[in-house]
KEKE-3310 file (N, C-alpha, C; in steps of 0.2 Angstrom, whole numbers, plus 5000, padded with zeros to 4 digits):
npx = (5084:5084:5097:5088:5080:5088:5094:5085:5079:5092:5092:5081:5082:5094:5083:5075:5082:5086:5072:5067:5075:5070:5056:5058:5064:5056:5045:5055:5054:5043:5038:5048:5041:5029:5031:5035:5029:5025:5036:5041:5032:5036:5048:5043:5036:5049:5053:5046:5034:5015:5002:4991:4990:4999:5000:5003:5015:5012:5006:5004:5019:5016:5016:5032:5035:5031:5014:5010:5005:4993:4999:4999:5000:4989:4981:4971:4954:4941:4935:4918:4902:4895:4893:4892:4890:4898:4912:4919:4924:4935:4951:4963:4977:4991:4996:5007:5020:5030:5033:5018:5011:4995:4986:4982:4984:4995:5003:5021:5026:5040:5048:5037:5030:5022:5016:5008:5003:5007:5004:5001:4994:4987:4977:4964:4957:4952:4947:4937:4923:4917:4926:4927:4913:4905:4908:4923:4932:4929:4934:4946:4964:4975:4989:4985:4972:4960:4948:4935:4926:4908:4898:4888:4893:4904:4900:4894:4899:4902:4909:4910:4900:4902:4900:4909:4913:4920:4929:4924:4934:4944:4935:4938:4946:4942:4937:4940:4935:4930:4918:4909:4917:4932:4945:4950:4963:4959:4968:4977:4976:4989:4988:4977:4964:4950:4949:4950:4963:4959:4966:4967:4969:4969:4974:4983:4978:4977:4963:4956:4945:4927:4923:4906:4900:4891)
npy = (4925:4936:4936:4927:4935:4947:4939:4935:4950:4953:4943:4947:4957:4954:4948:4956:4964:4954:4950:4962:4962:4951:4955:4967:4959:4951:4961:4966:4956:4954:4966:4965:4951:4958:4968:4960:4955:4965:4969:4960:4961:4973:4965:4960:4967:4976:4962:4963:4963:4962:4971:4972:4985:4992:5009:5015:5026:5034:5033:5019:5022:5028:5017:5012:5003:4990:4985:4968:4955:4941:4921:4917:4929:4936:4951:4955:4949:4961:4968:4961:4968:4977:4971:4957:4941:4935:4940:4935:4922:4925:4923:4924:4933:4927:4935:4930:4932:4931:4919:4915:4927:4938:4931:4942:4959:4967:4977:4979:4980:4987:4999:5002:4994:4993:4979:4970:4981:4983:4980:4994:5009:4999:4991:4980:4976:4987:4998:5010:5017:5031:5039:5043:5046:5049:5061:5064:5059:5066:5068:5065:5059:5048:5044:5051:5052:5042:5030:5024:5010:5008:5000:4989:4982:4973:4979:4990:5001:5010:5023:5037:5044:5043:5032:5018:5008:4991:4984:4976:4965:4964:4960:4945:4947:4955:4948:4945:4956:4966:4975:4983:4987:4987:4999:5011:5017:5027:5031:5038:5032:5031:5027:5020:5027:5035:5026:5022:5015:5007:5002:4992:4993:4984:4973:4975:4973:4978:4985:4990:5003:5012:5027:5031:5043:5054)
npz = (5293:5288:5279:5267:5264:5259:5250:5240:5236:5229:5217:5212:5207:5199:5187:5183:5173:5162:5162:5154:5143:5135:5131:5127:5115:5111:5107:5095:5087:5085:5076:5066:5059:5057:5047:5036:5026:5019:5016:5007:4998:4991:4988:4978:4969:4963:4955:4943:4948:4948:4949:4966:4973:4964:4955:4941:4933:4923:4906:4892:4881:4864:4848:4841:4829:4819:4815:4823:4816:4814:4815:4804:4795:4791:4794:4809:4813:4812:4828:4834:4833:4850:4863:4857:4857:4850:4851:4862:4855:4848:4846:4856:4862:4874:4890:4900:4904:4914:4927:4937:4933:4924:4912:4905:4895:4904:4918:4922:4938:4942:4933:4923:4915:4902:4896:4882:4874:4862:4848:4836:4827:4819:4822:4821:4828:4837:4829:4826:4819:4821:4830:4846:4849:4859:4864:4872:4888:4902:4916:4922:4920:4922:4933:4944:4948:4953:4955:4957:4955:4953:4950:4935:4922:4909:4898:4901:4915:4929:4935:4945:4940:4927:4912:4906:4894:4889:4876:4864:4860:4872:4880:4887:4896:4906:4918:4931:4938:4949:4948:4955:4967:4965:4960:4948:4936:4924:4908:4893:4878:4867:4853:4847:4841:4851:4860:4879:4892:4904:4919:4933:4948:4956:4952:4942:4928:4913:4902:4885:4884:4880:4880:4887:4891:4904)
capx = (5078:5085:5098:5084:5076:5092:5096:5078:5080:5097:5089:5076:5086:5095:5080:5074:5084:5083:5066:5066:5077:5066:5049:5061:5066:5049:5043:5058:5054:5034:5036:5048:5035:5021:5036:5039:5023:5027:5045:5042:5029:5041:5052:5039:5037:5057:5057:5040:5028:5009:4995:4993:4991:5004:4999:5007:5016:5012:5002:5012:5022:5015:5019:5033:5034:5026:5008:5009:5001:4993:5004:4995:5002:4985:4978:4966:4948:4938:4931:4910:4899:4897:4888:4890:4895:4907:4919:4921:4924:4938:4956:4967:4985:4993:5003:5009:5026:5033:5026:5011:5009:4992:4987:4980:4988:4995:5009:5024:5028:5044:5050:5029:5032:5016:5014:5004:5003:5013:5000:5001:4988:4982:4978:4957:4951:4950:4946:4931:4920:4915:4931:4925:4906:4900:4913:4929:4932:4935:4935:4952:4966:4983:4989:4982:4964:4959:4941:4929:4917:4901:4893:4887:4898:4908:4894:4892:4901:4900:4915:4909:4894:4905:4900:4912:4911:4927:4931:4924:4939:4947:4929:4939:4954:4941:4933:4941:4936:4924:4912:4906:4923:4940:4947:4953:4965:4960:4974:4976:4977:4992:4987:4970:4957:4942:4948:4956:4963:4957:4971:4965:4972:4970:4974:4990:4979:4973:4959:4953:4938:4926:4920:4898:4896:4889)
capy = (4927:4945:4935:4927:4942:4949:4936:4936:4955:4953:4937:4949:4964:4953:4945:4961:4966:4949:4951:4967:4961:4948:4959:4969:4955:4950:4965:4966:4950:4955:4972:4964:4949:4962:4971:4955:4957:4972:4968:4955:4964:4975:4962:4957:4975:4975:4959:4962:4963:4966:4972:4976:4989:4998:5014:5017:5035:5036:5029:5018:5027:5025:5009:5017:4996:4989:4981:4962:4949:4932:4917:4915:4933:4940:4954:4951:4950:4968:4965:4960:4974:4976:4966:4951:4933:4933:4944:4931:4917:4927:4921:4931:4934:4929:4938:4929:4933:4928:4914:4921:4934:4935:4932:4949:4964:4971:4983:4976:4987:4991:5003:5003:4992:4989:4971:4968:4985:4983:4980:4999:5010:4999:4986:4981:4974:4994:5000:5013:5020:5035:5039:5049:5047:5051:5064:5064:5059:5075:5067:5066:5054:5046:5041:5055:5053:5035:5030:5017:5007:5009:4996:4989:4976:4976:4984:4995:5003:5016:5027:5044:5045:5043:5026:5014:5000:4987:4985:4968:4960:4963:4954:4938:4951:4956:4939:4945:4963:4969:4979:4988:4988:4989:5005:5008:5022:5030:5033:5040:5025:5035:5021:5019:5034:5034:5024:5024:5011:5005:5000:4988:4995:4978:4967:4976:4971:4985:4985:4995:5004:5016:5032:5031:5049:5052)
capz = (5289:5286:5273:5264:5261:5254:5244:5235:5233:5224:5213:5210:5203:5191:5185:5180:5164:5159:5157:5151:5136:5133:5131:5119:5108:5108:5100:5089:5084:5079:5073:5062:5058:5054:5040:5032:5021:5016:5011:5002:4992:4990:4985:4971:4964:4964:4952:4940:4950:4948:4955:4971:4972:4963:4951:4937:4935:4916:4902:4887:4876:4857:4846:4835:4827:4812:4820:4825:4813:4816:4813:4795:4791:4790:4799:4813:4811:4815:4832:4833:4836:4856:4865:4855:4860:4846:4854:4867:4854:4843:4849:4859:4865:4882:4890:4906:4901:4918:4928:4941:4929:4921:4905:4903:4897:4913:4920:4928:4943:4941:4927:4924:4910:4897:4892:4879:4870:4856:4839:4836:4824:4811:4824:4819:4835:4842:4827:4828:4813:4824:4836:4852:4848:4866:4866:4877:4895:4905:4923:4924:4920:4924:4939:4950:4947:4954:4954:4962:4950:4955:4948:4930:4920:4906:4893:4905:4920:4932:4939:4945:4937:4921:4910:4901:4891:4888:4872:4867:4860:4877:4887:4894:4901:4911:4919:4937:4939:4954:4947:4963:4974:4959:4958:4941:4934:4915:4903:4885:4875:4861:4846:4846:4843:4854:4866:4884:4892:4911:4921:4936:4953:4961:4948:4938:4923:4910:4896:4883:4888:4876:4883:4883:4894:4909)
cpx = (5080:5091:5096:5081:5081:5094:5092:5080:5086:5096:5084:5077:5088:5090:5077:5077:5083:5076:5064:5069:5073:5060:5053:5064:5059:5045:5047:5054:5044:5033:5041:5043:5030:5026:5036:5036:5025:5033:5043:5036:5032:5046:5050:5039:5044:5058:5049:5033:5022:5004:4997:4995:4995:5000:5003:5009:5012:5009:5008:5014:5018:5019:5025:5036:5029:5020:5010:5005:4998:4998:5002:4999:4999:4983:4970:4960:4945:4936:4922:4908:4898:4890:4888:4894:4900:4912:4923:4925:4933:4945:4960:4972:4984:4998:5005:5017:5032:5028:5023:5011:5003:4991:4983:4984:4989:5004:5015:5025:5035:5047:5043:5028:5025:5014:5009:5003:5008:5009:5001:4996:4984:4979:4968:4956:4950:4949:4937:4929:4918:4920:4926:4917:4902:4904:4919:4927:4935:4936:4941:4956:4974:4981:4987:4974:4963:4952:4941:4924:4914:4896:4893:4891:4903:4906:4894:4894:4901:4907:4913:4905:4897:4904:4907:4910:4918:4927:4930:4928:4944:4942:4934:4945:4949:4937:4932:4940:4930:4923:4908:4910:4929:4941:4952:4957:4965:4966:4975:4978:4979:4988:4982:4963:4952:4942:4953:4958:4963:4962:4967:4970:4975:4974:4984:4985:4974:4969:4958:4948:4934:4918:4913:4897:4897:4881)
cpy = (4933:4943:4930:4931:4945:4947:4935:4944:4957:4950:4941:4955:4961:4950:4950:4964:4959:4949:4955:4968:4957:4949:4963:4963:4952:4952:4965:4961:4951:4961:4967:4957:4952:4965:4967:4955:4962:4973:4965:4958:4969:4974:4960:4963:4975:4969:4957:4960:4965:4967:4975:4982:4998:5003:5016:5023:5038:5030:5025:5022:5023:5021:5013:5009:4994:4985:4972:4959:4945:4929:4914:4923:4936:4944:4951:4952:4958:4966:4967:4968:4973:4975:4961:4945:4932:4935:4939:4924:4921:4926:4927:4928:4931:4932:4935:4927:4928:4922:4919:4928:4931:4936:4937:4953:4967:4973:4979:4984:4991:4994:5005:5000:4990:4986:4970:4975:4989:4981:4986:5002:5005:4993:4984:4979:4982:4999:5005:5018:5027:5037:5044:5051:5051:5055:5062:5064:5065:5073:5066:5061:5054:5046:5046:5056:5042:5034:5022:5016:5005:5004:4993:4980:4978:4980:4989:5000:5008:5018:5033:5045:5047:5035:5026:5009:4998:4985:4975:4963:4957:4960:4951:4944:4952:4952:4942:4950:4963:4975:4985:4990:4990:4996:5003:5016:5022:5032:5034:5034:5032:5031:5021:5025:5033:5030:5024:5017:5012:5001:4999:4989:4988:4972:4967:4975:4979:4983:4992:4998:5010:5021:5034:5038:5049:5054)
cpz = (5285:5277:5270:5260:5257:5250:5237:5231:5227:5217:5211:5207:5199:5187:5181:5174:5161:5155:5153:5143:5134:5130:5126:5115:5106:5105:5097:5085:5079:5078:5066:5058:5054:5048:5037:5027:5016:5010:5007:4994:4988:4983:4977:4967:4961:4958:4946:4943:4949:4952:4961:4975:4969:4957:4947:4935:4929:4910:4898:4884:4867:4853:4840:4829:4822:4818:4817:4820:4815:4813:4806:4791:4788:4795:4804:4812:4816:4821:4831:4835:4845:4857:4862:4857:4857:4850:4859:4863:4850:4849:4850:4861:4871:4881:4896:4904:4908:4922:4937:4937:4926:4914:4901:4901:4903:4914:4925:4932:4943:4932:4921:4918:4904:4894:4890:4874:4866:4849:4836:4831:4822:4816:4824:4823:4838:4837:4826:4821:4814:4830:4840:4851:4852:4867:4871:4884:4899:4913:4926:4923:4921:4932:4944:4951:4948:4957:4955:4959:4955:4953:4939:4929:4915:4897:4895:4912:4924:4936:4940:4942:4928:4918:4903:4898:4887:4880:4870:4865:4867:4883:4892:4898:4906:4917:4926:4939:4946:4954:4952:4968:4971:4960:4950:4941:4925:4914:4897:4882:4866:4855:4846:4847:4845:4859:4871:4884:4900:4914:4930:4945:4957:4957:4943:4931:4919:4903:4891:4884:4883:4878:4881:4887:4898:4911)
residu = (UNK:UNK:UNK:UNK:UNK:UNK:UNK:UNK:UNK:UNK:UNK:UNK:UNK:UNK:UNK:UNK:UNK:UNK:UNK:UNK:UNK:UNK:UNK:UNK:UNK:UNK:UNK:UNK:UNK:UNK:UNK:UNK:UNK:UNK:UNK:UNK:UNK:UNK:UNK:UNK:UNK:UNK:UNK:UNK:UNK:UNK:UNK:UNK:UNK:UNK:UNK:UNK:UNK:UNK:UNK:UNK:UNK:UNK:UNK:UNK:UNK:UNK:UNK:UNK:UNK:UNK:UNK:UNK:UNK:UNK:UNK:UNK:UNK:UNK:UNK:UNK:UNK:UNK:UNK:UNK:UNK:UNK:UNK:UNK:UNK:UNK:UNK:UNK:UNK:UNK:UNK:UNK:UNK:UNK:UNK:UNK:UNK:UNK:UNK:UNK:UNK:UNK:UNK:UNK:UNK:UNK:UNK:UNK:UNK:UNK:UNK:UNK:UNK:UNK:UNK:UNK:UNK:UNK:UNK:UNK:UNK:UNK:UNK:UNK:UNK:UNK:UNK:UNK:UNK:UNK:UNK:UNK:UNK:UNK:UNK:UNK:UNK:UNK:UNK:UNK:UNK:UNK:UNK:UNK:UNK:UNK:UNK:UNK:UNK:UNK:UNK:UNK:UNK:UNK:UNK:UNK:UNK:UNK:UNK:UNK:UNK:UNK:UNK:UNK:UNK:UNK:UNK:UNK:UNK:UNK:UNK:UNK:UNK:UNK:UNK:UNK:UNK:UNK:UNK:UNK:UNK:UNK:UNK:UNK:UNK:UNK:UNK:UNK:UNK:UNK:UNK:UNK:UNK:UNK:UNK:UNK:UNK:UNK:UNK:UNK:UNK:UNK:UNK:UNK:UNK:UNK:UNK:UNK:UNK:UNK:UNK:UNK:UNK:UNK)
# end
């Protein structure tokens, strides 16, 4: 009896680190698991990624390039007054330059790249008869001021008891936006007087957007 009992005690001393490596490989194994997410979004910021969170550090740089044409060679038509169904009907650009990118203007992650804002001044879809009507936005902008729409649509929006309204050439860019949950970050739009431009925390994608108050 007495060696039975020792032999169990011995069988029972080596079994113990065994398991005890075991229970640590099994966390290794799902701490890394939960990191992979991460990385790999990482990975996607790392090779043009959008959205997602990421915040761009800085607005675009001004268009120093002749402005873009249509493939007629004529300039684009002025966009509709706002609020009109035209705006919706007048043809637009893509820009899904990579594949799963959208066909919005929008910011790759790295190098904080601004795809799509290249027409520069004379560009007549942001063209404004009155720049800065409702005065200037003072609530703060760039990337240290990030703000949660409140509500509204694209007539009419609410951030901080500050309203916007999107620029209606740019309407279909905003098709996927959530009006009452988005955080968005304001940015001086160099090119176009009177407007900003609304960059989509969730989305990566940015509009123009034109300052009614508060």
């Amino acid at each position: 009896m007495k060696k039975l009992i020792g032999l169990f005690a011995v069988t029972l001393m080596l079994s113990v680190p065994a398991l005890a490596r075991g229970a640590g490989d099994n966390q290794q194994r799902d701490k890394q698991e939960k990191q992979q997410p991460r990385a790999q979004q990482q990975q996607r910021a790392g090779d043009h990624g959008v959205g997602n969170g990421h915040i761009p550090a800085r607005g675009p740089a001004p268009v120093r390039t002749p402005p873009r044409a249509t493939p007629q060679g004529k300039p684009r038509p002025a966009a509709p007054e706002s609020g009109s169904a035209r705006a919706q009907e007048n043809p637009r650009r893509t820009f899904s330059d990579q594949q799963g990118h959208p066909e919005a203007p929008h910011v790759h992650a790295e190098k904080d790249q601004w795809v799509g804002h290249d027409t520069g001044r004379n560009d007549a879809n942001y063209h404004l008869d009155r720049p800065w009507e409702h005065g200037r936005f003072s609530g703060g902008i760039g990337a240290q001021h990030v703000w949660r729409m409140r509500g509204g649509d694209r007539d009419r929006f609410d951030v901080g008891g500050f309203f916007f309204q999107i620029a209606p050439y740019d309407y279909g860019y905003s098709s996927g936006w959530l009006w009452d949950n988005d955080d968005i970050v304001i940015y001086a739009d160099p090119d176009h007087d009177g407007w900003y431009l609304a960059y989509n925390v969730r989305l990566g994608i940015y509009v123009h957007v034109l300052y009614l108050g508060s």
